[in-house]
TORNU-915922 format. One record per residue (C-alpha): x, y, z. Coordinates in steps of 0.2 Angstrom, whole numbers, plus 5000, padded with zeros to 4 digits. Example, Ala and Ser with C-alpha at 12.3 -4.5 7.8 and 13.67 -1.06 7.14 Angstrom:
2
506249785039506849955036
This chain:
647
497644224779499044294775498844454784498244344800499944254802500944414800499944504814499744334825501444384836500444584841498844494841499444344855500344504865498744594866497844434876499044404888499044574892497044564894497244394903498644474917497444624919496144494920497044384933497544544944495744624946494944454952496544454964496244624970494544564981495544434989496944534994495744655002494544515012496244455017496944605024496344705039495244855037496045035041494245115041492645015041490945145039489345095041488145185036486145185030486245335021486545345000487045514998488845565000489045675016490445825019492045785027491745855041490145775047490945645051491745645068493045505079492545475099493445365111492745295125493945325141494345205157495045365173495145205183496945125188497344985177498644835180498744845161498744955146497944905128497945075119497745095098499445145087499545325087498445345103498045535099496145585104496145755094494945735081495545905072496845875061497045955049498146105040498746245054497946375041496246305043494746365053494946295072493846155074492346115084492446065105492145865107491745765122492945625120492145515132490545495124490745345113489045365107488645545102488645505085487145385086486045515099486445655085485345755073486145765060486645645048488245555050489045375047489745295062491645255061491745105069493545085070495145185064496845145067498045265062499845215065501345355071502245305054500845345044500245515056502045585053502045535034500545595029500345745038502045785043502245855062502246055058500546035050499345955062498346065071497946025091496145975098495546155100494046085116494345905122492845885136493245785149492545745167493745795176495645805179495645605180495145585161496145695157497845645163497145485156497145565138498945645141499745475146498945415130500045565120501445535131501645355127501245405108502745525108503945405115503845275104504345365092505945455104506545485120505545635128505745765142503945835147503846005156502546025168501846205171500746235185499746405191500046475207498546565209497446555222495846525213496446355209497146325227495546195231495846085215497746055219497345885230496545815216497645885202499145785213498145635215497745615198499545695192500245535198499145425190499945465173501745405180501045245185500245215169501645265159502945125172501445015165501545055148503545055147503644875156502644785141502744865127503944795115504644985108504945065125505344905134507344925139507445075134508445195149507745385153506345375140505445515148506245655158505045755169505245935172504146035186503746225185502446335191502246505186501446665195502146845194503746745190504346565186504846445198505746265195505446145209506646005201508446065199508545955183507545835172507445695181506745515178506645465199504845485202504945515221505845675214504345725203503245685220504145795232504145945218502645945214502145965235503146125231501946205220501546395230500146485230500746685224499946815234500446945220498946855211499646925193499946765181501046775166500646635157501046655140503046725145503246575158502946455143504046525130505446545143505446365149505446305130506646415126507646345140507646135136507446175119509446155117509346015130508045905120508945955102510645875110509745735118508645695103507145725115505445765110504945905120503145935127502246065139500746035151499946165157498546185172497746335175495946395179496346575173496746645154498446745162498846915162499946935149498746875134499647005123501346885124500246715116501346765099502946725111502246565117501646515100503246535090504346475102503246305103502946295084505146305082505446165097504046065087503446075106501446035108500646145123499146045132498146125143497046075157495846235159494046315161492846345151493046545144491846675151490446705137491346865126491946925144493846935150493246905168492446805181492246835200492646695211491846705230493046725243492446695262493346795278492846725293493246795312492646665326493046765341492046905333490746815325491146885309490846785293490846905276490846845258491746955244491746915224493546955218493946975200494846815190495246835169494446685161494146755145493546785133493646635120493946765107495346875102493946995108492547005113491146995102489647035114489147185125490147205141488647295149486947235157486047405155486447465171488447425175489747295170489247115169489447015185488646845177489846705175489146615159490246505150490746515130490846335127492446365124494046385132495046545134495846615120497746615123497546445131496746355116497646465102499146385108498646205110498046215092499646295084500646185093499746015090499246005107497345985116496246125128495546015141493846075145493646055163491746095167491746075185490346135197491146285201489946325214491146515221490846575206489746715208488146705194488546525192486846425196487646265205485946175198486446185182487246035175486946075157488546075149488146155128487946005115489646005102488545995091487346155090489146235093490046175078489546335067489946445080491746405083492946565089494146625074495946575084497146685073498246815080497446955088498447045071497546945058495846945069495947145068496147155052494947035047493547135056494047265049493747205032491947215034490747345039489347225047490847165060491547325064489947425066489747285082491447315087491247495086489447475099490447345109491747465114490847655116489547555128491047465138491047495158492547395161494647445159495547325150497047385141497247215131495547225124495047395124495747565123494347655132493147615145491647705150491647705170490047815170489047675166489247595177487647655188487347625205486447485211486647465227487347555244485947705243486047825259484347775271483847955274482948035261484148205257485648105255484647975246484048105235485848195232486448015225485047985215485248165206486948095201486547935195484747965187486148095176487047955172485647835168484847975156486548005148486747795145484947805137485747915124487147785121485847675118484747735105486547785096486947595098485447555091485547675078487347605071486647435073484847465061486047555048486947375045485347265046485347225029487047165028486547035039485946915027487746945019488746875033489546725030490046675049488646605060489346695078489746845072487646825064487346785082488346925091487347045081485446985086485946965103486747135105485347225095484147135108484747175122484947345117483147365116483047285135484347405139483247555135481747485143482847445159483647625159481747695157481447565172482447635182482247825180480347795185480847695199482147815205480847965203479647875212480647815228481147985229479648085229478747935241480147895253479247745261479647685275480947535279480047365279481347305288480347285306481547295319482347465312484247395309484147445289485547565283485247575266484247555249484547435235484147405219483647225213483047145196481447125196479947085181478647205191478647375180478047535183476847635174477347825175475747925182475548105174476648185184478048075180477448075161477548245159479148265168479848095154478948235142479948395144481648275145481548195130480248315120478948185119477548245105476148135113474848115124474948005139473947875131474847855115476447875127476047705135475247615120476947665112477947575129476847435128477547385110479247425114479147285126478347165116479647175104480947175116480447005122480046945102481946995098482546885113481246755108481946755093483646715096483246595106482646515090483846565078485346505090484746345101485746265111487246415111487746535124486946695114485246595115485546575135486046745138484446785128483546665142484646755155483846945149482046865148482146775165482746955174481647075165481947245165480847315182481647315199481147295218481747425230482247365246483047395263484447325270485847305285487447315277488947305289488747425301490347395311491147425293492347275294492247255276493347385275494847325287494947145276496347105266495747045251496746895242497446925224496646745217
């Protein structure tokens, strides 16, 4: 007893203690159903699922409104995270419902509202990484998004926003719009600024700057200035620059470089907008742009087009036309829209010369969306009909599904880091290394070398026979000598098959399967072409043309073949030492094709719903025969006398 008394004091300590812990865990659930919710999940599903299965989509009004009602923070980007991670995948942030029309298994987030205190706190402004591929409708939805960031910005200080626009030609025809809609985030913003509590009385909140940028830059206001009707009038300003060359990346640091002081003595937030259709010329200068963003703390959005598919090009049509003469001629001039990688990870040939197709990557241009996601900006996609682009089927509405994308996402490090990444493993490098001996095209960014001899011709062949037959000397020379290339493509290619398996990253697994697929098209096309060319030549039939005006022969895809006879087989024998009889010759061609079409079959399955899996389509649709054809091709030769335009 007595012992109980002498420890009664410790013993009475212990149970209030027990009790306050007590008290304060049945208080807890209160506190929380009193409280608003951050993050409410619902969700069917037991197991736990990876972080990033789970994505954040807003629904967007692009009409005027008399009044704005926008969530804390406002930011659409849905990849934040650290700058040192993987860039991540393209989003449509106007579909609030992807989430539910998905495959795979994901929790809907019904709300999230992140405040600016708690965005800067948590993450801290250096570390969050921009929206790599924001797709958007149009040029209306997206200034919607960027009056959203703007508004975000100012609440937390006074900013001046630098507007960057390209003076190439290519983008001449979406300029009314671009103005129409540009306007529309001023009116927003006078809107925002007139009820909202934090920005409400507050004098030169946002400072507007107007540039535009071609061979050099040009500033169509003389300051940054707050008076819109000035903003109006500069942007009217806006040139089209008949030099056609577009240095971007330079343009970008420059400007920053330059109201950088001016927003440090001003405690301004500085942020840049760009609108482009085109990747720029000096893609070699995105380092420049970069560092000079990430030391203002200056996000770079960008309003642009989707990249070429793995190709720094795209031809835009161009139409000349002379009334009085009755003239009326179309030309395909050369753009840069790519390629959404440092480079290029897919073959720049089609068998026979450089590619002409105008496939998109799902994905923007490299330099573009390197630098909205080091700088904590957003790449607006812009998908657009885009009908003068040559290749582009103006029926084709399809736009690639984030989601059968999100494993194939483009590595955005520095062309440095990317090199030597690549290097690191033999599987890439080996399909670098065929990439760049079969490249027809110059392009002293990406490649050192290019190939011009194959680059066979197509189209343009003499009428009369002996000519015909002196040009088709040369280029049956160059197509045997590209056969060659071939079978050592496919050599390099079968040596690094079984690293395959090894490969970690999903696009480079797809660069691979496509390449070695269309390699084997390749050859059959090459062979194609020889029996075709051997053929016309011997036969020379006659024009079909009926009324006699033909002036020359062309080449055209077609998916009729020829089977050589035995005087072309035994010629095909003494070129390439064939140990066969003609029938083991043709049983041998016959399974060639068959697995040429298995291999495209099969990355079609392997890679649904992704550009190498429509290119795959592309090579099946096309075939490897062709149709010889006459033709009248300007016979006054005004083509020669036009001025092109440098778009």
């Amino acid at each position: 007893m007595h012992k109980i008394f002498k420890n009664a004091p410790s013993i009475v300590v212990s149970l209030v203690v027990h009790l306050v812990i007590l008290l304060v865990l049945m208080l807890i659930p209160l506190a929380i159903q009193g409280g608003t919710s951050d993050i409410l999940l619902e969700s069917i599903f037991t197991e736990e699922l990876p972080k990033e299965q789970m994505e954040h989509q807003l629904q967007l009004e692009t009409e005027h409104v008399e009044t704005l009602s926008m969530i804390a923070g406002g930011s659409p980007s849905t990849a934040v995270g650290a700058a040192a991670q993987p860039a991540s995948t393209p989003v449509d942030v106007q579909k609030a419902k992807v989430l539910e029309e998905a495959t795979v298994d994901a929790p809907r987030v019904e709300t999230m509202q992140l405040s600016d205190e708690v965005m800067a706190t948590e993450l801290g402004e250096g570390e969050i990484t921009g929206e790599v591929g924001a797709m958007v409708e149009g040029y209306g939805a997206a200034m919607g998004i960027i009056t959203q960031e703007l508004i975000r910005m100012m609440r937390q200080q006074k900013v001046t926003v630098v507007w960057m626009f390209d003076e190439s030609g290519s983008l001449e025809d979406d300029r009314k719009e671009i103005k129409e809609n540009y306007m529309r985030v001023y009116e927003e913003l006078g809107i925002a600024t007139r009820q909202d509590e934090d920005l409400r009385g507050r004098s030169e909140q946002l400072l507007t700057v107007v540039g535009s940028y071609g061979k050099t830059i040009h500033e169509w206001t003389a300051k940054p200035t707050g008076n819109l009707e000035l903003v109006k009038a500069a942007i009217e300003k806006v040139p089209v620059d008949e030099s056609g060359e577009e240095n971007m990346c330079r343009s970008i640091a420059a400007m920053i470089n330059k109201y950088k002081p001016m927003a440090i003595r001003g405690k301004r937030k500085l942020a840049i907008i760009v609108v482009s259709d085109e990747s720029g010329d000096d893609g070699d200068y995105v380092e420049q742009a970069v560092a000079a963003a990430r030391a203002a703390k200056s996000p770079i959005y960008v309003m642009g087009r989707e990249s070429m598919f793995g190709y720094p090009y795209a031809r835009q049509r161009w139409t000349y036309e002379d009334k009085a003469r009755e003239i009326k001629e179309n030309f395909w001039i050369k753009i840069r829209r790519g390629p959404e990688t440092a480079y290029p990870e897919c073959l720049q040939w089609d068998g026979i010369h450089g590619r002409w197709d105008a496939q998109s990557a799902g994905f923007g241009p490299y330099e573009q969306v390197r630098m909205a996601r080091e700088t904590g900006g957003i790449f607006f996609v812009l998908p657009g009909a885009e009908q003068n682009l040559v290749g582009r089927d103006a029926n084709d509405k399809r736009k690639y599904d984030f989601l059968a994308l999100r494993e194939y996402t483009p590595l955005l490090m520095s062309r440095r880091e990317y090199v030597a990444e690549r290097s690191t493993s033999e599987f890439r490098q080996t399909l670098w290394n065929v990439i760049v001996r079969l490249n027809p095209t110059q392009n002293k960014l990406l490649f050192e070398t290019h190939d011009a001899s194959l680059n066979i011709r197509r189209e343009h062949y003499p009428l009369e026979p002996l000519p015909f037959k002196e040009e088709a000397g040369r280029q049956v020379r160059r197509a045997a000598n590209a056969l060659l290339l071939v079978n050592e493509g496919l050599g390099l290619l079968e040596n690094v098959m079984p690293m395959r398996a090894r490969e970690s990253a999903q696009r480079w697994r797809a660069g691979y399967d496509l390449a070695y697929a269309q390699l084997h098209i390749f050859r059959l096309r090459l062979y194609q072409f020889l029996l075709y060319m051997d053929s016309h030549a011997n036969n020379m039939p006659k024009p079909a043309n009926s009324n006699g005006i033909s002036n020359e022969w062309n080449f055209w895809r077609s998916r009729k073949t020829l089977i050589p006879n035995e005087q072309q087989f035994l010629g095909l024998k003494t070129a390439f030492n064939l140990n066969m009889e003609r029938s083991e010759y043709l049983t041998m061609v016959t399974s060639e094709e068959k697995k040429a079409i298995d291999l495209l079959d099969a990355v079609i399955k392997e890679h649904p719903g992704t550009p190498w899996a429509r290119r795959a389509e592309t090579e099946k649709r096309d075939g490897f025969g062709f149709a010889i054809r006459d033709r009248l091709w300007d016979p006054k030769g005004v083509r020669s006398t036009i001025k092109l335009p440098n778009l």
